[in-house]
C-alpha positions in Angstrom: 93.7 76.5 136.7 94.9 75.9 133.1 93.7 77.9 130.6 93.5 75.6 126.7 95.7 77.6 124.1 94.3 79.9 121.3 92.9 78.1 118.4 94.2 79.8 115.3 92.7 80.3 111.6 94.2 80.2 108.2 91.3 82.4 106.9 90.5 82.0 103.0 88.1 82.0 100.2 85.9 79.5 99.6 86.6 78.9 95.9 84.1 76.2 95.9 81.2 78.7 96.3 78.3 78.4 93.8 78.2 81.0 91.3 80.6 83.3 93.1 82.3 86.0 91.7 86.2 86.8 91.3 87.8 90.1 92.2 91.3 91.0 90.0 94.1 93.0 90.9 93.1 96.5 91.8 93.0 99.4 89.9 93.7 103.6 90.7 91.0 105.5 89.2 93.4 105.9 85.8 93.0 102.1 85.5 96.7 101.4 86.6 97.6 98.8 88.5 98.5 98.9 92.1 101.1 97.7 93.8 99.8 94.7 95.8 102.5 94.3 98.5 101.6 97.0 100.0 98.6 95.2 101.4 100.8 93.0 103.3 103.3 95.1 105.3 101.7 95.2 108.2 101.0 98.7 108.6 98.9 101.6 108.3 98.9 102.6 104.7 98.2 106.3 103.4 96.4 105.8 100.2 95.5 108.7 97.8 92.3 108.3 95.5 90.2 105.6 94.8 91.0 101.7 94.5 89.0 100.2 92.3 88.5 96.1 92.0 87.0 94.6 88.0 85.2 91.5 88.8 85.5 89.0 86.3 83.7 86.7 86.0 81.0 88.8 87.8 78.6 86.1 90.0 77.1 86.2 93.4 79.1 88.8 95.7 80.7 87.4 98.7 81.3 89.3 102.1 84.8 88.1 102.2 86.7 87.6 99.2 90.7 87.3 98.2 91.5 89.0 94.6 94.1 89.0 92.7 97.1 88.0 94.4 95.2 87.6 98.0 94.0 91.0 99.0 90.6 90.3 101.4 88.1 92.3 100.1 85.5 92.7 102.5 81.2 93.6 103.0 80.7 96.5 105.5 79.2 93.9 107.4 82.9 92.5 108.5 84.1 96.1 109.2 80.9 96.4 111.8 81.4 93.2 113.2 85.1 93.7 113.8 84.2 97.1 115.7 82.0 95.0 117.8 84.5 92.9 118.4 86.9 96.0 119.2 89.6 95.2 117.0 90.1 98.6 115.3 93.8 98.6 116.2 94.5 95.2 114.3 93.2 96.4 110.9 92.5 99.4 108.9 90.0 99.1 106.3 90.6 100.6 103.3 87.4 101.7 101.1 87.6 100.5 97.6 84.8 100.5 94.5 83.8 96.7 93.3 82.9 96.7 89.8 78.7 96.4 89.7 78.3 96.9 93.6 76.5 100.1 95.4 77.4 98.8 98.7 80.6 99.6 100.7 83.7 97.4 100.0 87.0 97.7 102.3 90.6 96.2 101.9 91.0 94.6 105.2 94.5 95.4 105.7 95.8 93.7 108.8 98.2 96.0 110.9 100.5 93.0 112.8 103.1 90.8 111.4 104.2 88.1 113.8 107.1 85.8 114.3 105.1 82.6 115.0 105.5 79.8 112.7 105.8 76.3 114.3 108.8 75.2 111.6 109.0 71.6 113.9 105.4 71.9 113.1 104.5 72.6 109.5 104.6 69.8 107.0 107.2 71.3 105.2 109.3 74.6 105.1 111.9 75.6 102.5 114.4 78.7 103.0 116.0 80.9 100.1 119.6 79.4 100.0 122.8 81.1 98.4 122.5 79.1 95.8 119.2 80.4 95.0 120.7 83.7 93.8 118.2 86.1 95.7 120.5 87.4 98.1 117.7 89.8 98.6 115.4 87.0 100.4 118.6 84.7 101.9 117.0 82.9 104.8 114.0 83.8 104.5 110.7 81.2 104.0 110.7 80.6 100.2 107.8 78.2 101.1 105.7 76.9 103.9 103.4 73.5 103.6 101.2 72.6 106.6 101.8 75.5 108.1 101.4 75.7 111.9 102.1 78.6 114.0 103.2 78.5 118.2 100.4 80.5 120.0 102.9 81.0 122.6 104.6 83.5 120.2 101.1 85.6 119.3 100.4 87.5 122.4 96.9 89.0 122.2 97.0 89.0 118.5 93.2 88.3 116.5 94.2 89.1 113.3 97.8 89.0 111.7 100.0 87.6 109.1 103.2 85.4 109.8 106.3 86.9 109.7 108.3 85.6 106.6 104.7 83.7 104.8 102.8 86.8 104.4 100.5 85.3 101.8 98.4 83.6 104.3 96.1 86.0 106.8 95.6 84.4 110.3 92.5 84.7 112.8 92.1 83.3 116.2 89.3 80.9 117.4 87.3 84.4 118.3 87.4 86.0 115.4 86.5 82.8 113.8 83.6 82.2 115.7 82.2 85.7 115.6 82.4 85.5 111.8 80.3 81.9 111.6 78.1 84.0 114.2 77.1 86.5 111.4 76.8 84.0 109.0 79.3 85.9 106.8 79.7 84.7 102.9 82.5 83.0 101.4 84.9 82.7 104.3 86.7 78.9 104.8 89.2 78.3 107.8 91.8 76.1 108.3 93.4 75.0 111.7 96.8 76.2 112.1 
């Protein structure tokens, strides 16, 4: 018996939404910025004190939502659902305060970064050269078009981000599914 490969998601924000509202860069509680790499390492972070997110321009709120500089911001209703699922050990989620809101709000920090993308695959995919000057980033992906990604190389992975295009947060066909399931606001997904 053959068993059909894992679908997987590019999972994003639906900018389209009517009305919606837009989440900037984070802020401690002494209205500094935050460093927003951090959100993309793949691991567990230890954060001290509050994060706070402005909303501007405020509109409807969304249950899944990328700020500034693509941090998910997420409804307490994805951080149940994901326990449902049992994916604690793929994500932590961080709480934050959302400008106007009462509700909970989590970072969804996903915990895995994986080798996967599907160069032969993708549309297009540039690498920082020597010439570039950044020996800092040499050979790395300086950027990725179509991107596809080889389940082969994802193991048991649900949620993750590629190793080298960390801007993009990847779900499989369950995680998608469950997500349409609860009918959850502002999410779009892309086939990778």
């Amino acid at each position: 018996m053959t068993t059909m490969p894992v679908r997987y998601y590019d999972i994003f924000d639906d900018m389209q939404f009517p009305g919606r509202w837009h989440l900037r860069r984070p802020i401690d509680v002494q209205g500094q910025w935050l460093d927003t790499g951090q959100f993309k390492e793949g691991r567990v972070l230890d954060i001290k004190g509050l994060i706070r997110f402005p909303v501007n321009p405020a509109g409807e709120a969304l249950e899944f939502s990328l700020a500034s500089f693509a941090i998910p911001v997420v409804h307490h209703r994805v951080v149940a659902l994901f326990e449902r699922l049992g994916l604690q050990k793929e994500v932590q989620f961080i709480p934050v305060e959302v400008e106007g809101q009462t509700e909970p709000w989590f970072i969804l920090n996903a915990l895995q970064i994986i080798r996967c993308i599907d160069d032969a695959r993708c549309e297009e995919v540039l690498y920082w050269l020597p010439e570039d000057n950044r020996p800092d980033k040499l050979g790395q992906y300086r950027n990725v078009a179509g991107l596809k990604v080889d389940p082969m190389k994802i193991g048991e992975a649900h949620i993750f981000r590629p190793w080298g295009w960390k801007v993009v947060l990847i779900v499989s066909e369950h995680v998608k599914r469950a997500l349409e399931q609860a009918g959850i606001t502002g999410i779009k997904f892309l086939e990778v």
